[in-house]
N, C-alpha and C positions, 0 to 999 in steps of 0.2 A: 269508629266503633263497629267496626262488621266485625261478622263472624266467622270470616275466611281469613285467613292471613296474608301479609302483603306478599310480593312476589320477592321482598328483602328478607323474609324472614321464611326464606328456603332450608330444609338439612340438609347434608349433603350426604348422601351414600356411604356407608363407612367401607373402607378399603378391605378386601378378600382376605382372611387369614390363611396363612401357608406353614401353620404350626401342625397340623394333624396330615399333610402330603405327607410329611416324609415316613407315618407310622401305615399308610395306605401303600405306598413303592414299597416297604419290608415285608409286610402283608403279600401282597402280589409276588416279590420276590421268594418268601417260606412257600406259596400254594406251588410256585414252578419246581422248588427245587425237591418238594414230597412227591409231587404226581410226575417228574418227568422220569422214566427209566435211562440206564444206562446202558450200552452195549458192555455184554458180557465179557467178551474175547473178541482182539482185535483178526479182521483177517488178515491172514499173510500169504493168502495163495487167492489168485485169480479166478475166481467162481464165476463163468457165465451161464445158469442153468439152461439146460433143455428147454424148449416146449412140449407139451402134454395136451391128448387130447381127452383125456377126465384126469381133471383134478381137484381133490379133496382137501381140504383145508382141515392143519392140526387142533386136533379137541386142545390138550391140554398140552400145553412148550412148557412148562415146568417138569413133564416126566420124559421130554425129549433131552435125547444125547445128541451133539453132532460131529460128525467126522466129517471136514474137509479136502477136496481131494484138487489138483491140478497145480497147474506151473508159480513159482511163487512171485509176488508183485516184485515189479521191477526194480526197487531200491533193492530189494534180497537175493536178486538174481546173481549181482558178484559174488555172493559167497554163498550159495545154493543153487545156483546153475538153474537150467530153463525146463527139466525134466519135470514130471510129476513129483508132488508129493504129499504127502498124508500132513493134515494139520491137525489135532487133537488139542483142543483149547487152546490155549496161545503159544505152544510149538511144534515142530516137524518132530514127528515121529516115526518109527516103522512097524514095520506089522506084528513085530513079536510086542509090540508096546499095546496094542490095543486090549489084549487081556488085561492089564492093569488098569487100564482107561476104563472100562467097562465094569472091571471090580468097585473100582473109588467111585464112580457113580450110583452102581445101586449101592452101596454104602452109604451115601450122600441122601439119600433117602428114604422117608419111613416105610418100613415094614410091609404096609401095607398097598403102598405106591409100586414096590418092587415089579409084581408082576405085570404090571400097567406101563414100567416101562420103554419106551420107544426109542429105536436109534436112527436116528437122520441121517443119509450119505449126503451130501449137499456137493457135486462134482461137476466139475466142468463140461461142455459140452463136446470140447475137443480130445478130453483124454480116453487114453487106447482102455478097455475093456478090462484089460488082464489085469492091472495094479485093482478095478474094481470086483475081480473077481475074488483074489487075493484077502480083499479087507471082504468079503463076504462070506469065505471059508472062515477065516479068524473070528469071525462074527458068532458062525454056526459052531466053531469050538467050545468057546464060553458061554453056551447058550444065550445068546441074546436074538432071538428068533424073529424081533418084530421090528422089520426094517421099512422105513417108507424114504422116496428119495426125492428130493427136494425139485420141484419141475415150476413151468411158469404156464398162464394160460395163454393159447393163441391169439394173437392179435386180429380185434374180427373192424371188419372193413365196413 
């Protein structure tokens, strides 16, 4: 007659339920697949930017365009050869194409973002001057006036 129980009249633990895991992995799975972004356009030209010794980091990449410029990665090289060349979204272009590049884009945009918008040169470190001078003039044609080029910061020691 005590009041504790014998050491025979133990419960035993009831084993872990594994009915609500699998609605937590879906869960986890929807928050990755809403917050992760995706790359816009793939590259097809070899970018290793510059360094810079000031550089400014973009307010807003939504009102940025960018034109890719240098030699194109090496699976593309057999049928595009090793030269520079202009990428504009996901293909080679050339420079009378950039006025329509630059029309569909402020297109693509409200109204009021228009003058706001910005064009990226994003170019290799090795390619010759003149093809960038080139998409600079075609730039200055279509008015698209507000250029910044994509650079990296020094490596500090």
């Amino acid at each position: 007659m005590s009041k504790f129980g014998s050491a025979s009249n133990k419960k035993e633990v009831p084993a872990l339920s594994s009915g609500s895991l699998s609605d937590i992995v879906f869960m986890l799975l929807f928050f990755f697949m809403v917050t992760t972004q995706m790359r816009e356009t793939e590259n097809k030209v070899q970018v290793k930017v510059p360094v810079a010794s000031e550089v400014v980091k973009l307010e807003r990449k939504d009102l940025a365009s960018y034109i890719n410029i240098g030699a194109p990665i090496r699976s593309l090289q057999s049928t595009f050869g090793t030269e520079a060349r202009i990428q504009l979204n996901d293909s080679f272009k050339n420079i009378d194409e950039i006025r329509d590049f630059i029309a569909a884009e402020r297109d693509a945009m409200s109204e009021a973002d228009r003058s706001y918008m910005t064009t990226v040169i994003r170019c290799d470190q090795d390619v010759r001057m003149g093809i960038v001078s080139d998409v600079k003039q075609e730039l200055r044609r279509c008015s698209a006036l507000k250029i910044m080029y994509s650079a990296r910061k020094p490596a500090e020691d």
